[in-house]
C-alpha positions as CSV (number, residue, x, y, z in Angstrom):
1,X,117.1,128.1,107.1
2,X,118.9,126.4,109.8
3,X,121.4,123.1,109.0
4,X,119.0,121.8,111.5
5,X,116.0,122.5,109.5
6,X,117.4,121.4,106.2
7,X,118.1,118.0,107.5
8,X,114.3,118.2,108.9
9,X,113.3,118.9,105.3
10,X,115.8,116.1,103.6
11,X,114.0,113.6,106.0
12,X,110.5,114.3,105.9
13,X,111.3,114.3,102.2
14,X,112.9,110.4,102.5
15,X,110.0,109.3,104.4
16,X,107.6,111.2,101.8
17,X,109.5,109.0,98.7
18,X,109.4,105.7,101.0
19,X,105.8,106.1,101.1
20,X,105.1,107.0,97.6
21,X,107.2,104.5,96.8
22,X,105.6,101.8,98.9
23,X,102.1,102.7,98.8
24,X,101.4,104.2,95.4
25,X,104.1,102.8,93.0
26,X,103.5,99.8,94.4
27,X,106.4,97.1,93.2
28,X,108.1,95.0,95.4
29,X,111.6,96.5,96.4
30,X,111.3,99.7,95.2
31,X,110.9,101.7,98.7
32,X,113.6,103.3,100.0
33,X,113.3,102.6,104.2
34,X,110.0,100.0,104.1
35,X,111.4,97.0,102.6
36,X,114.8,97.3,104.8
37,X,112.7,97.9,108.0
38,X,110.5,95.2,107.1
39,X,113.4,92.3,107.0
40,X,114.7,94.0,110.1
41,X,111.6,93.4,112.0
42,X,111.2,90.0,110.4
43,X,114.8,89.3,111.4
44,X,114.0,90.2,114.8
45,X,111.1,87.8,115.4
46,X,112.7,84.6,113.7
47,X,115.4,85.1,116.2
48,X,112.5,85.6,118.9
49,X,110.8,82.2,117.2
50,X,114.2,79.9,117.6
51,X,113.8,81.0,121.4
52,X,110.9,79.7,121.5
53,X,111.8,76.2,121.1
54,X,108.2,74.4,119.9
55,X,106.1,77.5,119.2
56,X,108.2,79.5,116.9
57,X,105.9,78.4,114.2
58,X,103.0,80.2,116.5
59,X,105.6,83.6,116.8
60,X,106.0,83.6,113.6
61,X,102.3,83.8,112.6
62,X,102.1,87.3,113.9
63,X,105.0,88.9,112.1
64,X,102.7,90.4,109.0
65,X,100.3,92.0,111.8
66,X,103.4,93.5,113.6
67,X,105.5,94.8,111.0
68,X,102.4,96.3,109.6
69,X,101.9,98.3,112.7
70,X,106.1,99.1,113.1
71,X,105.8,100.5,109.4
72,X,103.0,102.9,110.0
73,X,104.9,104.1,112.9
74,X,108.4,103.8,111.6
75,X,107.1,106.1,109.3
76,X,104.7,108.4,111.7
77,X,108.1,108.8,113.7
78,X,110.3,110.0,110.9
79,X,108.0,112.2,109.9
80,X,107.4,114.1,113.0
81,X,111.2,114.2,113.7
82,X,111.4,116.1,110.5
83,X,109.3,118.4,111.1
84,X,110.6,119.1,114.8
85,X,113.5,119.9,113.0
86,X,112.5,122.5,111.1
87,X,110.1,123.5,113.9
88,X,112.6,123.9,117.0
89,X,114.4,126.8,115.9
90,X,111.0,128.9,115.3
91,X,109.6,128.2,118.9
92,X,109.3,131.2,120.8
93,X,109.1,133.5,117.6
94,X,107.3,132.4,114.5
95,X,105.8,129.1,116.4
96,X,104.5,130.5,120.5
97,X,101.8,129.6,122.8
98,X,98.8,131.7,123.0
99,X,100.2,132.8,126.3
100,X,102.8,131.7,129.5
101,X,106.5,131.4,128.3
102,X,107.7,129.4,125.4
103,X,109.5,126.3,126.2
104,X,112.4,125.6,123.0
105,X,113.5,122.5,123.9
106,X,113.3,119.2,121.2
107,X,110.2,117.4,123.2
108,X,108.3,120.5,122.8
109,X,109.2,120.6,119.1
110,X,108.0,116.8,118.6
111,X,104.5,117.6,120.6
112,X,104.0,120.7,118.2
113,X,105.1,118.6,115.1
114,X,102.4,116.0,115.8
115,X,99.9,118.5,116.1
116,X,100.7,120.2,113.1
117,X,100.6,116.9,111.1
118,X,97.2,116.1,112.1
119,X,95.0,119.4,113.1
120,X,96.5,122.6,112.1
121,X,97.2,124.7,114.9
122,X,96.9,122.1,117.3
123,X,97.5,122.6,120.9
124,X,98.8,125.7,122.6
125,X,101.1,126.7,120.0
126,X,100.2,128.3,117.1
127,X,101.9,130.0,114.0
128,X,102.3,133.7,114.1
129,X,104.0,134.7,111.0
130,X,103.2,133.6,107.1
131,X,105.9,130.7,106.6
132,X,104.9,129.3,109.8
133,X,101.2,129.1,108.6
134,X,102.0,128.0,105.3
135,X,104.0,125.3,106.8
136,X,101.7,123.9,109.6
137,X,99.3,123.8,106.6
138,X,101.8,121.7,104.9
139,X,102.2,119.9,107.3
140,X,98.3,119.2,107.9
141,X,98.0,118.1,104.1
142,X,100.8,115.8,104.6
143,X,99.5,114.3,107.6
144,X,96.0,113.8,106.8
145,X,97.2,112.5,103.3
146,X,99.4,109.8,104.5
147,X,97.0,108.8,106.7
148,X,94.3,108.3,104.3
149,X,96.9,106.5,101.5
150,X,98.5,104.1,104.4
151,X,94.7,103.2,105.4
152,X,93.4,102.3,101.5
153,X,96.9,100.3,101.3
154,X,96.1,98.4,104.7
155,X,92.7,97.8,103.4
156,X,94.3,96.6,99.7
157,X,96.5,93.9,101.9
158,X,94.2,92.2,103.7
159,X,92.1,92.1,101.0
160,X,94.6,90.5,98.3
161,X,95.4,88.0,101.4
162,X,91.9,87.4,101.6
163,X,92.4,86.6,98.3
164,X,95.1,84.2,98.7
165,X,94.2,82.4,101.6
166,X,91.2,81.8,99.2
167,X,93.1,80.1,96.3
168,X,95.2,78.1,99.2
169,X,91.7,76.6,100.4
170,X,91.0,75.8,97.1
171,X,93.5,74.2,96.5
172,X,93.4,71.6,99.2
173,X,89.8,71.4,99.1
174,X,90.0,70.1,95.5
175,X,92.8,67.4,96.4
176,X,90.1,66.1,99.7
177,X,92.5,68.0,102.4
178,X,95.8,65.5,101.4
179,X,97.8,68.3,99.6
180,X,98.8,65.6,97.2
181,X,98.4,66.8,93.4
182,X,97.7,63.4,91.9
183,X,94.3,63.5,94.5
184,X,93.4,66.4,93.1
185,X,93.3,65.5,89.3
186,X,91.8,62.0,90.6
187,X,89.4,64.5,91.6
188,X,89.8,67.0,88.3
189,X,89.4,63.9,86.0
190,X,86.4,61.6,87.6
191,X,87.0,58.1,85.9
192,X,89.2,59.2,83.7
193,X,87.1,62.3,82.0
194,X,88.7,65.4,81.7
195,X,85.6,67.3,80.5
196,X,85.6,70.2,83.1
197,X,89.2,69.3,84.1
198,X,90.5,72.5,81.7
199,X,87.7,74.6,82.9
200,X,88.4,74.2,86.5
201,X,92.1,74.8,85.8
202,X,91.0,78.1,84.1
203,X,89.8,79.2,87.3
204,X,93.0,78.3,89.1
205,X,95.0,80.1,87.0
206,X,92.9,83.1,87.2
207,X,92.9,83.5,90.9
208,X,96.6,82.3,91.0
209,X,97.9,85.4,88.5
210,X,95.5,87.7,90.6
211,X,97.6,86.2,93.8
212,X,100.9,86.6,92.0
213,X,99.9,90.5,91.3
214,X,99.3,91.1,94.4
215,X,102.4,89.7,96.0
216,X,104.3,91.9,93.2
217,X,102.4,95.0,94.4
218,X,101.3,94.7,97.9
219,X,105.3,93.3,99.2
220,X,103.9,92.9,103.2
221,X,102.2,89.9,101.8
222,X,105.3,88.3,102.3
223,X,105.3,88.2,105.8
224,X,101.8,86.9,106.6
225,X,102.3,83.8,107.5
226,X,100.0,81.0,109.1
227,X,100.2,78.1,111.2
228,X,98.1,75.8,109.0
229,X,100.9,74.9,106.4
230,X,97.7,74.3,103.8
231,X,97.7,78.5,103.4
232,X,101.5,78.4,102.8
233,X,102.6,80.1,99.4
234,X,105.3,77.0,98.9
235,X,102.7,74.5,99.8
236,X,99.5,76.0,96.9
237,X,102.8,76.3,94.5
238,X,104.5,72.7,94.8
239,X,100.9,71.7,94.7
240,X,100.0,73.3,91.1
241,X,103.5,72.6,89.7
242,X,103.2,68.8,90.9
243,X,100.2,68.4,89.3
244,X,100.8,70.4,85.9
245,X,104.4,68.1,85.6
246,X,101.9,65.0,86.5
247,X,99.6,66.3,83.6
248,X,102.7,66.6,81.5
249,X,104.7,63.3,82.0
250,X,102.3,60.7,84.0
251,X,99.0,60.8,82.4
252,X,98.4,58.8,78.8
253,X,99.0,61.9,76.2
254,X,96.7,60.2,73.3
255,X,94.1,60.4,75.5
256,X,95.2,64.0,77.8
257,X,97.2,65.5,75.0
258,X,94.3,68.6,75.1
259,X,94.5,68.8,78.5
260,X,98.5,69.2,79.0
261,X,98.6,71.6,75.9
262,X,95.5,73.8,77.1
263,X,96.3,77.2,78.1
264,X,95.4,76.7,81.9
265,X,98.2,74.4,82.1
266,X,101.1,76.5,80.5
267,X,99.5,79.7,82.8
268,X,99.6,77.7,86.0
269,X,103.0,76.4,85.6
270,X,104.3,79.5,84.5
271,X,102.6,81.8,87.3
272,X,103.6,79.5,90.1
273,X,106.8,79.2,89.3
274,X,106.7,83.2,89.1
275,X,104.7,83.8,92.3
276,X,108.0,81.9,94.2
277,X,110.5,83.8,91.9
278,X,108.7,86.8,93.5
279,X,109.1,85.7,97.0
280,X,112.9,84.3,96.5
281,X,113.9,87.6,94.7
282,X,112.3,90.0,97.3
283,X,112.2,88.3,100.7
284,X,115.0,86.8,102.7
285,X,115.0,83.6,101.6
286,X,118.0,81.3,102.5
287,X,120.0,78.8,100.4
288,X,119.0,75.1,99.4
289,X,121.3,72.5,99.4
290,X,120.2,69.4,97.3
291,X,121.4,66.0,96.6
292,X,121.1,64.8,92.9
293,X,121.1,61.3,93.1
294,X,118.8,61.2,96.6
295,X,116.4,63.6,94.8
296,X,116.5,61.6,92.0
297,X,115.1,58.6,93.8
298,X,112.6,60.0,95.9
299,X,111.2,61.9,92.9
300,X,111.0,58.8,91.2
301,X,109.5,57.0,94.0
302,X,106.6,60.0,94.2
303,X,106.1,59.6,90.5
304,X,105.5,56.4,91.0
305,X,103.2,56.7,94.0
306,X,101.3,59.5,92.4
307,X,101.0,57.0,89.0
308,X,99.6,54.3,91.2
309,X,96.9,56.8,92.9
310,X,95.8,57.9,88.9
311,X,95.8,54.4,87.7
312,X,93.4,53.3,90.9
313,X,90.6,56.0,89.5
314,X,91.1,54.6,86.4
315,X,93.1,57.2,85.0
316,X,95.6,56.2,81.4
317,X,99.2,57.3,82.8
318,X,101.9,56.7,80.8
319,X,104.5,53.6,81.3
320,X,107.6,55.8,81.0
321,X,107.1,59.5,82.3
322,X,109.4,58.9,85.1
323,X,112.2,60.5,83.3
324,X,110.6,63.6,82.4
325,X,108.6,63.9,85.4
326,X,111.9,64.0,87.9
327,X,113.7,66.5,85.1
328,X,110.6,69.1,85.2
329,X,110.5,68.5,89.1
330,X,114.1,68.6,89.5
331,X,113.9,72.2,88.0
332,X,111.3,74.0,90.0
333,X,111.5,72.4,93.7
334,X,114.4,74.1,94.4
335,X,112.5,77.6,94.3
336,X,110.5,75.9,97.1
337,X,113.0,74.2,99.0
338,X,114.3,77.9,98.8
339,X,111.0,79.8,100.2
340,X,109.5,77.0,102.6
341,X,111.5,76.8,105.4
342,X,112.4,80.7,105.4
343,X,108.8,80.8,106.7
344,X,109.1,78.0,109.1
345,X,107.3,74.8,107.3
346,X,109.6,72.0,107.0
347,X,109.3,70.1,103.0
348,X,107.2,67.2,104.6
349,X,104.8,69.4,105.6
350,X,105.2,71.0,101.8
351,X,105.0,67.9,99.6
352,X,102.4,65.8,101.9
353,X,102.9,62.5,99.0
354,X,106.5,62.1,101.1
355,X,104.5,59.8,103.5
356,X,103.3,57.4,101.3
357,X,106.9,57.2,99.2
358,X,108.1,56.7,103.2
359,X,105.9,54.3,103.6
């Protein structure tokens, strides 16, 4: 074996790993090529998106469709270079033509390593000794493997965003399209009865730890991103964590206490907070600068807005949960003042009860 060769079978190997790795180990950052070439390409098209002055949200929103299709062939290419590698040297004597003269040159070698990864003995060369058969055979297992793991992944993604585009819908559907949380239990808790509230919570949570799953396993999902900011991770999450604090600190706990210590509560707040934990450890999120005392305020000023809302559809909230309320708060909206605008949506378009504290 050649240097050249051994280098062909130390990559083909690498590339092997990064799609074991990726594909059927499944946890975010644990590939060894996909999750650097993946922020590479993402890089690339946020710079395209500032170029674009007005429509870098609308750039943006195919990112998760092309770095799926750079990832299958980032790794298609690194294949086939390895195995022209370890080909090249054998062309003309284990690896010829059925007949004419035998070209030996690296283009030839990548047009006979493509071949061999997909139909064995593809083309008009052909393996004429036992290692060379063995290896096109190899070669043939690897290709047609790959391609049918890469394919059941692709399908797994769109499916799990399926999924979470689901939930997002959901979500806004229940607070009447405002995004604002203290809609949504108006909504949860019809005159003040929270009969079903903990049931429909249930179901939340359910769909929400299937969504957090998937973002663990299925990484791409990062980089799907839509224009409608009601499908935004940062927006569903500040949504549920809004209202679970509001269920905490704002509604009248003699008559709610079952509600803010049922299970769907504690699950919701814990797996939102863990589904942007995922996406601030894994993607390229950027920093958050915040303001204490101006944060302060404003929560205050929501709490107070959102207490209003409650109190209007009859509601109990309690006369002094502002405290607690912009403590919980104070502690989780950084995560999404982290993982918003790294996907383009400015907080206003996140926390959609800013306009009436504006106001």
């Amino acid at each position: 074996m050649t240097v050249g060769q051994g280098v062909g079978a130390a990559l083909m190997l690498l590339f092997l790993a990064d799609v074991f790795l990726t594909v059927l180990y499944a946890r975010a950052g644990t590939g060894l090529l996909a999750p650097h070439w993946n922020r590479g390409i993402w890089a690339l098209l946020r710079g395209v998106s500032k170029l674009a002055g007005r429509r870098d949200s609308t750039v943006l929103t195919f990112a998760g469709s092309l770095i799926v299709v750079s990832l299958i062939g980032f790794w298609a290419i690194g294949l086939v270079l390895g195995a022209a590698l370890i080909i090249r040297p054998e062309l003309g004597t284990a690896i010829r033509p059925s007949s004419g003269a035998s070209s030996t040159d690296f283009a030839t070698a990548l047009l006979v390593a493509g071949n061999s990864l997909s139909i064995v003995g593809g083309g008009d060369y052909s393996p004429h000794t036992t290692g060379a058969r063995l290896f096109f055979l190899l070669n043939s297992l690897i290709g047609t493997s790959v391609l049918s793991l890469v394919l059941s992944y692709l399908v797994q993604v769109y499916s799990a965003l399926r999924e979470r585009n689901a939930l997002a819908l959901a979500i806004d559907l229940m607070s009447d399209g405002t995004g604002d949380a203290a809609v949504m239990l108006v909504r949860l808790m019809p005159r003040g009865k929270a009969g079903d509230a903990t049931s429909e919570l249930g179901n939340l949570a359910r769909s929400l730890a299937a969504t957090k799953e998937a973002h663990h396993f299925y990484p791409l999902l990062f980089y799907f991103r839509f224009e409608q900011p009601l499908y935004a991770v940062s927006r569903f999450s500040f949504v549920l964590l809004d209202a679970m604090t509001l269920i905490d600190t704002a509604l009248d706990q003699d008559r709610y206490g079952a509600v803010s210590a049922s299970a769907p509560v504690a699950a919701i707040r814990r797996g939102a907070r863990l589904l942007l934990e995922t996406l601030d450890s894994h993607f390229p999120t950027g920093s958050a600068r915040n303001d204490p005392s101006a944060e302060a305020w404003q929560f205050r000023q929501s709490y107070n807005a959102a207490t209003r809302i409650l109190a209007e559809a009859e509601i109990a909230t309690s006369p002094n949960g502002a405290k607690a309320y912009v403590a919980a708060r104070s502690d989780w909206e950084l995560l999404v003042r982290r993982v918003a605008p790294t996907l383009g949506y400015s907080m206003p378009e996140i926390d959609r009860r800013a306009e009436i504290v504006a106001s």
